[in-house]
C-alpha positions in Angstrom: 0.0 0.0 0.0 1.4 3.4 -1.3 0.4 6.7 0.5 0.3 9.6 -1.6 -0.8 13.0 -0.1 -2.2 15.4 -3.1 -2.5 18.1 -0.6 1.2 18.2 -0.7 1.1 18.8 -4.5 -2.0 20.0 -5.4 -4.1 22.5 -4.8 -7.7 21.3 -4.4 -10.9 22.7 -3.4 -11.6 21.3 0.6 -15.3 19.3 0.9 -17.0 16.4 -0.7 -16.8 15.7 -4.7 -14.3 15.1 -7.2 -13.0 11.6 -8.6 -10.1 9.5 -9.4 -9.3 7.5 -12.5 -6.3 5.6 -13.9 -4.8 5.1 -17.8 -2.0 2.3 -17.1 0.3 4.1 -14.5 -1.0 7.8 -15.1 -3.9 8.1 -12.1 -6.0 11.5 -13.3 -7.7 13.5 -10.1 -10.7 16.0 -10.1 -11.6 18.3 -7.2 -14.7 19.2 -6.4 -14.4 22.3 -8.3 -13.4 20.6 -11.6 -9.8 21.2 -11.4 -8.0 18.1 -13.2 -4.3 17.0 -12.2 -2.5 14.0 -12.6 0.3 11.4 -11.0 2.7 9.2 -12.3 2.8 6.4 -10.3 5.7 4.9 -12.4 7.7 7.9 -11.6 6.4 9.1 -8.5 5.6 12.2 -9.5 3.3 14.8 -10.4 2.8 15.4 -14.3 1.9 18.7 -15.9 -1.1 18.3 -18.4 -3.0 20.9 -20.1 -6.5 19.5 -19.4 -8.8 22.6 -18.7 -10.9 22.9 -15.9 -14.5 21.5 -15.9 -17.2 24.4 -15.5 -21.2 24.4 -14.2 -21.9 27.4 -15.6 -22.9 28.2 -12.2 -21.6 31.5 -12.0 -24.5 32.7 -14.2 -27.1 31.3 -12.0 -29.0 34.0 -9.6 -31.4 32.8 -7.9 -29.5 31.6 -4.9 -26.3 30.4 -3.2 -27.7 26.4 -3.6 -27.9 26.9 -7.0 -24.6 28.1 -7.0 -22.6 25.3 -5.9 -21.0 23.1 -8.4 -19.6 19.7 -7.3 -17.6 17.2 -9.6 -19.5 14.0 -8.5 -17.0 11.1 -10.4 -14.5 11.1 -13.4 -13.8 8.0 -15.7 -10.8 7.0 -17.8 -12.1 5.1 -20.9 -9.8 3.7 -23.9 -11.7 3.1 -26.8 -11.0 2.3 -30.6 -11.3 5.8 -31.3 -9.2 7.1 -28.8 -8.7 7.9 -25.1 -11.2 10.1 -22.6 -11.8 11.4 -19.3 -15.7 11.4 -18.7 -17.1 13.3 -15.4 -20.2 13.4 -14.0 -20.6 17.4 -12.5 -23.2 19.7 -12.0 -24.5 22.2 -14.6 -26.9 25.5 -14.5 -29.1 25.4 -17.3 -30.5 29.2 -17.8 -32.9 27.7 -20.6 -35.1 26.4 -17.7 -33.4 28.2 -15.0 -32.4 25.2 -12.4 -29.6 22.8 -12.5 -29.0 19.2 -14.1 -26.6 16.2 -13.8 -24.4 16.9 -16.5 -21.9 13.9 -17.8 -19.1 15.6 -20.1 -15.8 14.1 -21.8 -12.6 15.4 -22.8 -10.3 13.7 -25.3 -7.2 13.0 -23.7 -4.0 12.1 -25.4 -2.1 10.3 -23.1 1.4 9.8 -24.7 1.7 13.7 -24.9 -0.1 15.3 -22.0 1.2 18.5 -22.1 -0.7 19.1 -25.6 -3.9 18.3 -25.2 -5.8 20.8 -27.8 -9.5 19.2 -26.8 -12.3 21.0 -24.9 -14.8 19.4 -22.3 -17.9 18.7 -24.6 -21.6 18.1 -22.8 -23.3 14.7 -23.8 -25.9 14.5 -21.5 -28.3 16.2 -19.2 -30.7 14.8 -16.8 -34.1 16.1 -16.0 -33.8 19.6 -14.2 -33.8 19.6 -10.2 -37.2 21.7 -9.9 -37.8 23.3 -7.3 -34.4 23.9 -5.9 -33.5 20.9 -3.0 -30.6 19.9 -0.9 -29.8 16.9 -2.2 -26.9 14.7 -3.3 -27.4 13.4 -6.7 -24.9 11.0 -6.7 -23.3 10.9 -10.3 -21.5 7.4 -10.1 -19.5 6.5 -13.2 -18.8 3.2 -14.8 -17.6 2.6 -18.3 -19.6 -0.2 -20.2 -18.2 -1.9 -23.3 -19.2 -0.4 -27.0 -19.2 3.3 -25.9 -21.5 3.4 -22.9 -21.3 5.2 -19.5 -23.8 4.0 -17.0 -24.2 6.9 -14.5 -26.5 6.8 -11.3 -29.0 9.6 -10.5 -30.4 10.2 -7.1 -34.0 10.9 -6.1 -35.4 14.4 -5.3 -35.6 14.3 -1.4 -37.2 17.6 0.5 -33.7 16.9 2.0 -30.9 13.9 2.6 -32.2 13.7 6.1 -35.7 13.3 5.1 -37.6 10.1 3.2 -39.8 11.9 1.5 -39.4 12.0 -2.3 -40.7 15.3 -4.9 -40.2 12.8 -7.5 -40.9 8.7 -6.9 -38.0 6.8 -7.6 -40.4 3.9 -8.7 -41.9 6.2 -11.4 -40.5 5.7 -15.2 -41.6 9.0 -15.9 -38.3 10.9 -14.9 -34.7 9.7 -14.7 -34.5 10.4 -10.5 -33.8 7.4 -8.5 -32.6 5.2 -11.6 -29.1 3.9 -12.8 -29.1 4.9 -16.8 -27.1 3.6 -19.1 -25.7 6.8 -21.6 -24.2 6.4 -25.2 -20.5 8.6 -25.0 -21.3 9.6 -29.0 -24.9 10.6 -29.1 -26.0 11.1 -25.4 -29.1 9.1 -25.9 -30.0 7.2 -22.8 -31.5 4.3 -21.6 -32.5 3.1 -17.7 -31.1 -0.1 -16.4 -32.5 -0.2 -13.4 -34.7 2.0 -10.9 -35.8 2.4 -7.6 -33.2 3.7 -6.1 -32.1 6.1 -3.2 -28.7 7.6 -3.6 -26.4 5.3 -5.4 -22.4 5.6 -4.4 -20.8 2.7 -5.2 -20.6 0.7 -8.7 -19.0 -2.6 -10.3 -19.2 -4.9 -13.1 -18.7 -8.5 -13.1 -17.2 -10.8 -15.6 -20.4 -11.7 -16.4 -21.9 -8.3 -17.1 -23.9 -8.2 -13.9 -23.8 -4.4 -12.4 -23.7 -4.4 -8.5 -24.5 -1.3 -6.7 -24.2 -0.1 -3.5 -26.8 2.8 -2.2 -27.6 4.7 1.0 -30.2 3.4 3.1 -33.6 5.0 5.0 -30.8 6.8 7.4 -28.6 7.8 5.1 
């Protein structure tokens, strides 16, 4: 076991959020507030890249300092036939409808030259607007599926995370709250896998394609 304190080389936003993801021996870390640095575990080190920082658009929201926040929730590393990406799971203010969604972006990354990455972080997916405003984690687990797919988890909307009552059932089809979706990393289209869920935080795949998930319970 190898202890590695990024407090000591980074500088990262303090509270809950942000990610961690791996290609081969370069591990790729988000704060909370979408800043993106990376390690070299091979040679114990931290390497430069020139990946820009993830944004909510947040700072044109105005309605209130909730709405406000933005929160990295998870980051992926996916290698694909077409190339390498960094996929993150954040929080975005749309002022179309005014309120903020679960946003999933990606960034081409190129890893065998880091310190020219000439890519931009491009938006393929939104989830149903969080309307009215509520405190709520929306949990934004990431896991990369075979042929191009991200499966992402999306909490319910609670009145609050201490409370068990639900604006929006988790049971109902007729939203994407309380469901683990399954989201094409080309088109954004979307699909749920399963639903019924409180606030998922934990995801793996098994050999045999089976997804296991691990979710907070009726206390939290």
């Amino acid at each position: 076991v190898r202890k590695i304190d990024l407090h000591e080389l980074f500088e990262f936003i303090p509270g809950r959020g942000g990610g961690i993801c791996n290609f081969g021996d370069l591990i790729v870390i988000a704060d909370r507030e979408g800043g993106i640095n990376a390690y070299s575990l091979n040679e114990n080190k931290p390497v430069y890249t020139s990946i820009p920082n993830l944004s909510g658009n947040t700072e044109n929201a105005k309605e209130s300092d909730q709405i406000k926040i933005f929160e990295v929730h998870d980051i992926e590393c996916i290698t694909s036939s077409d190339g390498n990406y960094i996929v993150a799971s954040h929080e975005y203010f749309d002022q179309a409808v005014n309120a903020k969604r679960l946003a999933i972006s990606k960034f081409q990354f190129d890893y065998s030259n880091v310190d020219v990455n000439k890519s931009t972080w491009k938006i393929i997916f939104l989830s149903d607007n969080w309307q009215p405003l509520t405190e709520i984690n929306n949990a934004g687990r990431l896991l990369y599926d075979d042929g191009g797919k991200i499966i992402v988890t999306i909490a319910p909307l609670q009145i609050n995370n201490f409370d068990s009552e639900f604006i929006m059932d988790p049971q109902s089809l007729e939203s994407q709250f309380g469901k683990i979706l399954r989201v094409d990393i080309n088109d954004g289209k979307s699909e749920v896998v399963s639903y019924g869920h409180r606030n998922v935080q934990g995801l793996v795949q098994t050999r045999l394609g089976e997804i296991l998930a691990t979710e907070h319970g009726p206390l939290g």
